[in-house]
C-alpha positions as CSV (number, residue, x, y, z in Angstrom):
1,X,0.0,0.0,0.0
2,X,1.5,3.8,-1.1
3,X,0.3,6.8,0.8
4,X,0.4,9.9,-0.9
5,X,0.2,11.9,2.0
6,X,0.8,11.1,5.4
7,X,0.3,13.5,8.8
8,X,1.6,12.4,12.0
9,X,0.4,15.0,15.2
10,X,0.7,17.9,12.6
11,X,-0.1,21.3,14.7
12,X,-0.3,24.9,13.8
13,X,0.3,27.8,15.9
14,X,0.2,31.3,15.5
15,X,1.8,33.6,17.8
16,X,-0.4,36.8,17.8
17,X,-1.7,38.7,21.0
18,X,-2.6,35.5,21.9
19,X,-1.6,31.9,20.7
20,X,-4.1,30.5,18.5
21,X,-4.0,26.5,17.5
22,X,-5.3,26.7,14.1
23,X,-4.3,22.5,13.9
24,X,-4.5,20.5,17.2
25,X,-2.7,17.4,15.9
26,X,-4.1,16.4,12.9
27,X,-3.1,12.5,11.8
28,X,-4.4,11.6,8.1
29,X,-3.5,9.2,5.3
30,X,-4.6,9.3,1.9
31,X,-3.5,6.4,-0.1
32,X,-2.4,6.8,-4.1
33,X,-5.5,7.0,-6.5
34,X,-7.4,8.3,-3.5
35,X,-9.9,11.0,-4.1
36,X,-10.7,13.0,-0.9
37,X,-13.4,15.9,-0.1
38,X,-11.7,18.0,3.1
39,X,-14.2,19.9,4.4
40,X,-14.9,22.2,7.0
41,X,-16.8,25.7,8.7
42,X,-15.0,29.0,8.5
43,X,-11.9,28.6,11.4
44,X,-11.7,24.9,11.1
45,X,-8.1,24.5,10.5
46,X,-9.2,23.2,7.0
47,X,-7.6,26.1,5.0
48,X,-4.2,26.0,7.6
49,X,-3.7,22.2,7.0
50,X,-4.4,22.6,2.9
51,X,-1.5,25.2,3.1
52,X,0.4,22.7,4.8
53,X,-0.4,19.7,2.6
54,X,0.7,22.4,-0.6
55,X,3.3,22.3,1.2
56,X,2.9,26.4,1.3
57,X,3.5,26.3,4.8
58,X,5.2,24.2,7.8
59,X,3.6,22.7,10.9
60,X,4.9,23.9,14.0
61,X,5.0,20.4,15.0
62,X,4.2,16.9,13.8
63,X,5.6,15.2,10.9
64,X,4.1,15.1,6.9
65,X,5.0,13.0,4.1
66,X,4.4,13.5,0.5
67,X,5.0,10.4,-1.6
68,X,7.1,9.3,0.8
69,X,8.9,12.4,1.5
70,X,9.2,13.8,5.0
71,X,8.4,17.5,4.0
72,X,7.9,19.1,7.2
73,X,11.3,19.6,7.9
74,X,12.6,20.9,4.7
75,X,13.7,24.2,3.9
76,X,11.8,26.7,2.0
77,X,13.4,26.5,-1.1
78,X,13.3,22.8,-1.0
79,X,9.9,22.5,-0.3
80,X,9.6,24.6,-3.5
81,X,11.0,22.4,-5.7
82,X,9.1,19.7,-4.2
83,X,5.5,21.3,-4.2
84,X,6.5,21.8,-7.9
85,X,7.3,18.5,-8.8
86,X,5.3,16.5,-6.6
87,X,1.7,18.6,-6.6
88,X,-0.7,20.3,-9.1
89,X,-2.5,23.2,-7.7
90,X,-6.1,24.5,-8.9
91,X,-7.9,26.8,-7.4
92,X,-11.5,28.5,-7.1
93,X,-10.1,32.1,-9.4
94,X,-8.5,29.8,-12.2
95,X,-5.3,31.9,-11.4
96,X,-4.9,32.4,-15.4
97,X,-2.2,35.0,-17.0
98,X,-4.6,37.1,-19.1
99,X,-3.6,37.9,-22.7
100,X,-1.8,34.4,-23.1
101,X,-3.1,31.5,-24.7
102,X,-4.3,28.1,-23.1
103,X,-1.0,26.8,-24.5
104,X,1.4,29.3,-22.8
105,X,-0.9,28.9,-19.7
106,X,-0.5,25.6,-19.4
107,X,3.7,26.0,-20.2
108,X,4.1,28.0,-17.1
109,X,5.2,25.3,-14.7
110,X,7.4,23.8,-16.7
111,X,9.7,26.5,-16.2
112,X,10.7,25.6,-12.8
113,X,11.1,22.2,-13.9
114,X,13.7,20.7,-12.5
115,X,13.7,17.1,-12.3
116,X,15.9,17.0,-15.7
117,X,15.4,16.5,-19.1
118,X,11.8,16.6,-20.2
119,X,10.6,13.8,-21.9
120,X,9.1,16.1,-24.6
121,X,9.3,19.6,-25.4
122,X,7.3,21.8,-23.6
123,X,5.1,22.6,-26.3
124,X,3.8,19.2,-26.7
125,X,3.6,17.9,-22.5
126,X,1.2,21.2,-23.0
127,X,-0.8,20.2,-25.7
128,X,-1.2,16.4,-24.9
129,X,-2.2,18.0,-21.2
130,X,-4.9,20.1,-22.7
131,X,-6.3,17.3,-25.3
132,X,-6.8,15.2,-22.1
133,X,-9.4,17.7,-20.3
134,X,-11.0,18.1,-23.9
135,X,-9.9,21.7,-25.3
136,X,-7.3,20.2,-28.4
137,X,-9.7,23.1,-30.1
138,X,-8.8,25.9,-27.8
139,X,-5.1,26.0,-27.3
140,X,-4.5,28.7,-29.5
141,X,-7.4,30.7,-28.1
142,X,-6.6,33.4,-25.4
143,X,-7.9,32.9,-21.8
144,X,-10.2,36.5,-22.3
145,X,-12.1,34.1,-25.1
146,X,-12.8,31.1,-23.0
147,X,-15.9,30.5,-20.9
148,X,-15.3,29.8,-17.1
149,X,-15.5,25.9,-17.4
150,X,-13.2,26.1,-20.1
151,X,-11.0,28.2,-18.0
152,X,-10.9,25.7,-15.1
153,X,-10.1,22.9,-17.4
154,X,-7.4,24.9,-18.5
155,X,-6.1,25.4,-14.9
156,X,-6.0,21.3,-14.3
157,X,-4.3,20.7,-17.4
158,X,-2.1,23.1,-16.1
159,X,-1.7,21.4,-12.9
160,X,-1.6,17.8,-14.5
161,X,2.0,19.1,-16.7
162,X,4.6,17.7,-14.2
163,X,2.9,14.9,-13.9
164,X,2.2,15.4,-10.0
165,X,1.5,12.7,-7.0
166,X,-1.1,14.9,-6.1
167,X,-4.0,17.1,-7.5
168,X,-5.0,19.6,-5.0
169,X,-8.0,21.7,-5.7
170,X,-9.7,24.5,-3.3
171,X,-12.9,25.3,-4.3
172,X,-12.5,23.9,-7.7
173,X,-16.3,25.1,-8.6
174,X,-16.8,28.3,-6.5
175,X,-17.4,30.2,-9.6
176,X,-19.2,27.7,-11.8
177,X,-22.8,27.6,-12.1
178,X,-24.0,24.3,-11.7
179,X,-23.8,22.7,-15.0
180,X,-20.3,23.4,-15.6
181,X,-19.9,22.5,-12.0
182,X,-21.4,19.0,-12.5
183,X,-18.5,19.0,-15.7
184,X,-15.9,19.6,-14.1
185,X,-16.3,17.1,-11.3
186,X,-16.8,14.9,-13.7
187,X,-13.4,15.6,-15.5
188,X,-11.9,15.1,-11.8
189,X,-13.4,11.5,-11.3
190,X,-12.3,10.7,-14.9
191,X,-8.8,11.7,-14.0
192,X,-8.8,10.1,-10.8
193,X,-10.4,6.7,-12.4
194,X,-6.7,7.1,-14.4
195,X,-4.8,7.0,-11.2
196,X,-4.3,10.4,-10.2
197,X,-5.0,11.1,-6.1
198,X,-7.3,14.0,-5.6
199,X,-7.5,16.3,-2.4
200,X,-10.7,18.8,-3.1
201,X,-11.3,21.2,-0.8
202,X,-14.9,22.0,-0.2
203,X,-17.5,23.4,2.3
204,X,-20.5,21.9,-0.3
205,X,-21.7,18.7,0.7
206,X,-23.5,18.1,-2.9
207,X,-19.7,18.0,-4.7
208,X,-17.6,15.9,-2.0
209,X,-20.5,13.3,-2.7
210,X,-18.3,13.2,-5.9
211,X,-15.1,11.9,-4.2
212,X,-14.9,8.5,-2.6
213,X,-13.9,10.2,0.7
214,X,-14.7,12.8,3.0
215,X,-12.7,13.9,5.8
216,X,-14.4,16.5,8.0
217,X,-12.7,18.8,10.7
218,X,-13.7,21.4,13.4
219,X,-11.4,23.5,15.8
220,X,-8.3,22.0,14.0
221,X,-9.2,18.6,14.4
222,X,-10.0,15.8,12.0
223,X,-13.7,14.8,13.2
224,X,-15.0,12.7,11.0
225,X,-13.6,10.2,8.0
226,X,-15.8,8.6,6.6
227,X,-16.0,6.8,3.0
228,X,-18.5,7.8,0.3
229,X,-21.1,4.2,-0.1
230,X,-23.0,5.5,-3.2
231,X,-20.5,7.9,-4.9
232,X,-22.7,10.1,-7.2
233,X,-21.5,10.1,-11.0
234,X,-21.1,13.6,-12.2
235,X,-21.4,12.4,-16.1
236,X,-25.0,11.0,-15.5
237,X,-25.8,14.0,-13.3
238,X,-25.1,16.6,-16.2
239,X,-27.1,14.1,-18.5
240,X,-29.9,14.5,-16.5
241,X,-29.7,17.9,-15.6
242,X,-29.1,18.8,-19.9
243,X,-32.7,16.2,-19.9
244,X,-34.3,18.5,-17.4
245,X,-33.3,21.8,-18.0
246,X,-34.1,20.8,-22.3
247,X,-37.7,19.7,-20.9
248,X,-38.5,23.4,-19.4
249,X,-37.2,24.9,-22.8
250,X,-34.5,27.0,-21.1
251,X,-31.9,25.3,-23.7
C-alpha cells in the first residue's frame, strides 16, 4: 500500500496577541489513486492544513510526508521544488495569465522544472495536457475568449503538466454555475479513475458526494472520516440535468 500523504500529530500555531492553535494534531493518510473531499466551517483548520499539505506552509510540530517524503522539515526553497514537482494546484479564481493562450498557460510550470530532461518539449507535455481535459480546439485561443468551465479545465491541465503525485483543488467550482460544475467534477473523477489522487477542498456537501472520501474537521481537528457508499457520478448528473433543463425549454 503507497500513501500519498501522510500527517503524523501535525499542529499549527500562531503567535499573535494571543496563541491560536489553528491544527490540534491532525493524523491523516490518503493512499495513491485516493480522491478525498476536506471539508470544514470557517476557522476549522481546513484552510491551515491545505497550506500545509501544498506544502505552502510548515507545521509547528508533527511530521508530513508527501510520496514518501518527510516535508515538514525541509527548507523553503526545497519544499519549493518539491510542491513543484510532486503537486498540481487549482484553485476556485483559475489563477490564469490574461492575454496568453491556453497553451502558454499551461507551459508555465514547466519553467521551474527541475527534475531533468523533459521527456518532450514543452510545447507538446502542454498540448497532450490540454487534449486530455477536452480543449485540443482551444489551445490557440486566449484565456479572455474562453468560458469559465473552459478556464478551469485549462487550470488542471495546467496542474496535471509535471505529472504530480497529487491534485489539490480548493474550491474547484466556487465560480461555476452548476452545470459546468457538474462538468468539471466529472473531469476530476475521470482523472482520478486514471490513477491520479485528488484532495478537493470544499465546504459543499452536494460536490464531496463526488469523491470516494470525506474527511471532515472542526477546531483544527480531524472529526470525521468517513467513505463515500453511493458515490454520485457527475457524467450522469449533467445528462440528467441537460434532460431537465431541455424539458422546461431553457436550452
Amino acid at each position: 500500500m503507497k500513501y500519498v500523504i501522510q500527517t503524523e500529530a501535525v499542529k499549527k500555531t500562531y503567535q499573535l496577541a494571543e496563541p491560536v492553535h489553528a491544527l490540534r494534531g491532525v493524523n491523516l493518510e490518503i493512499e495513491e489513486g485516493d480522491f478525498v473531499s476536506l471539508m470544514g466551517a470557517s476557522g476549522s483548520g481546513k484552510s491551515t492544513f491545505m497550506n500545509i499539505l501544498g506544502c505552502l506552509d510548515k507545521p509547528t510540530e508533527g511530521r508530513y510526508w508527501l510520496d514518501n517524503i518527510e516535508v515538514a522539515e525541509l527548507s523553503r526553497d526545497h519544499q519549493a521544488d518539491i510542491r513543484n514537482e510532486k503537486i498540481g494546484f487549482v484553485f476556485q479564481g483559475f489563477n490564469l495569465l490574461s492575454r496568453t493562450t491556453a497553451l502558454e498557460n499551461v507551459e508555465l510550470p514547466l519553467v521551474y522544472h527541475r527534475k531533468g530532461k523533459l521527456r518532450k518539449k514543452p510545447k507538446e507535455l502542454a498540448a497532450e495536457c490540454l487534449e486530455r481535459v477536452g480543449l485540443a480546439d482551444r489551445m490557440d485561443h486566449s484565456t479572455q475568449q474562453l468560458s469559465g468551465g473552459q478556464q478551469q479545465r485549462v487550470a488542471i491541465a495546467r496542474a496535471l503538466v509535471n505529472d504530480p503525485a497529487l491534485i489539490l483543488a480548493d474550491e474547484p467550482t466556487g465560480n461555476l454555475d452548476s452545470r459546468t460544475s457538474l462538468d468539471i467534477m466529472g473531469l476530476f473523477q475521470k482523472l482520478n479513475d486514471q490513477g491520479i489522487s485528488v484532495v478537493l477542498v470544499t465546504h459543499e456537501p452536494d460536490i464531496a458526494r463526488y469523491s470516494k472520501r470525506v474527511v471532515e474537521m472542526r477546531d483544527g481537528l480531524i472529526v470525521a472520516d468517513r467513505q463515500i457508499d453511493a458515490r454520485r457520478d457527475a457524467k450522469a448528473d449533467l445528462a440528467n440535468f441537460q434532460g431537465v433543463v431541455g424539458i422546461q425549454g431553457v436550452l
